[in-house]
C-alpha atoms as a printed R data frame, in Angstrom:
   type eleno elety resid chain resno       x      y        z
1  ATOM     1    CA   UNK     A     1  25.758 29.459  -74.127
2  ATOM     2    CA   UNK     A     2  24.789 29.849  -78.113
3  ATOM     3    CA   UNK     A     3  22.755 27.044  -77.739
4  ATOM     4    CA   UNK     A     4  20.780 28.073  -74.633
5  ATOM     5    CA   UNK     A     5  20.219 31.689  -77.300
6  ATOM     6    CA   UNK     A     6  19.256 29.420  -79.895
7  ATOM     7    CA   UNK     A     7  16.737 27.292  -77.749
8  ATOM     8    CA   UNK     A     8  15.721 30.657  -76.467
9  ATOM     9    CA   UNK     A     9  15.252 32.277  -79.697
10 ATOM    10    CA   UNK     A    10  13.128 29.649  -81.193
11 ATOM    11    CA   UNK     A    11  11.136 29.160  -78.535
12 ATOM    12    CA   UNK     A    12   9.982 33.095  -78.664
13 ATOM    13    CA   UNK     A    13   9.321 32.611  -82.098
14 ATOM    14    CA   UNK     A    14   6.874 30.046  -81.559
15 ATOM    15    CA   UNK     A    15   5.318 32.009  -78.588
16 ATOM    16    CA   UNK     A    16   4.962 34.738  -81.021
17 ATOM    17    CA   UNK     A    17   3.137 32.709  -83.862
18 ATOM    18    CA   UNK     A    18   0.655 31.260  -81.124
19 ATOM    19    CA   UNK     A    19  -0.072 34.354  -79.511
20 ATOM    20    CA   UNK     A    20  -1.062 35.632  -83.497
21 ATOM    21    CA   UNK     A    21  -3.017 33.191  -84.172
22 ATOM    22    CA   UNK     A    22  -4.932 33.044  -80.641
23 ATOM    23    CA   UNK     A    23  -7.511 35.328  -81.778
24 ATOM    24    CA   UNK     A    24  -8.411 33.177  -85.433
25 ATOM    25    CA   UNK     A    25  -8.348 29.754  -83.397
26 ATOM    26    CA   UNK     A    26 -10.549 31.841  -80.527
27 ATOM    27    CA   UNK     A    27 -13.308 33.017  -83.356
28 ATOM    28    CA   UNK     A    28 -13.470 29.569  -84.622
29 ATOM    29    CA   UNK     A    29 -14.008 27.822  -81.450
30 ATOM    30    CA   UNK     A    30 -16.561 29.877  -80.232
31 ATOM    31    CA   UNK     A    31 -18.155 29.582  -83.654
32 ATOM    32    CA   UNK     A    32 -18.201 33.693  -84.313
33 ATOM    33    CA   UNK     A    33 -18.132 35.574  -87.533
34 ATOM    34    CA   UNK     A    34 -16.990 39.107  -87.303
35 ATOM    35    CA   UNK     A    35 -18.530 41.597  -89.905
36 ATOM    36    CA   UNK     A    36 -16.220 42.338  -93.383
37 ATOM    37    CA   UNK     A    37 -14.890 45.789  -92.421
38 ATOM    38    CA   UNK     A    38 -16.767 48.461  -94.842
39 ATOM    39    CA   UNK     A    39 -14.560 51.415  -96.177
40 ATOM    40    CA   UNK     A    40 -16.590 54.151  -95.848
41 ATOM    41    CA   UNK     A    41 -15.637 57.668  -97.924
42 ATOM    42    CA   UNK     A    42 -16.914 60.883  -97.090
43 ATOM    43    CA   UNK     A    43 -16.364 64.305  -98.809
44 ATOM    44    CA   UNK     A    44 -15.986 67.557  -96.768
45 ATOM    45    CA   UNK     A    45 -17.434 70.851  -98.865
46 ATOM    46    CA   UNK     A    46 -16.901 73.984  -97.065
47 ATOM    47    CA   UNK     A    47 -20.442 76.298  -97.098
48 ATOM    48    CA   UNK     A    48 -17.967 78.624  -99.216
49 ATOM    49    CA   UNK     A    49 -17.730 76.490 -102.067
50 ATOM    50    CA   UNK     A    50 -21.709 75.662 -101.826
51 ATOM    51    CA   UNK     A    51 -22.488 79.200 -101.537
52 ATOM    52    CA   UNK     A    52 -20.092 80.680 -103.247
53 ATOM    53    CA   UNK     A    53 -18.369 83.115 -100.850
């Protein structure tokens, strides 16, 4: 029985590193180049601090 857990257990492990990987191996097949995320930062100024009131 601890080796049927074991046999289990690595076998989700290695369902687990395909299934993270799908989407890199999936991109590079298809030959597609997502965009480099851009962090965008924005300032909030109330019309009270523009104005001062």
């Amino acid at each position: 029985m601890d080796n049927a857990y074991k046999i289990k257990k690595e076998k989700e492990e290695k369902a687990k590193s395909l299934l993270d990987s799908i989407d890199t191996y999936l991109l590079k097949k298809l030959d597609i180049t997502l965009p480099k995320e851009e962090k965008v930062v924005s300032f909030e100024v109330s019309s009270s601090d523009v104005f001062g009131g």
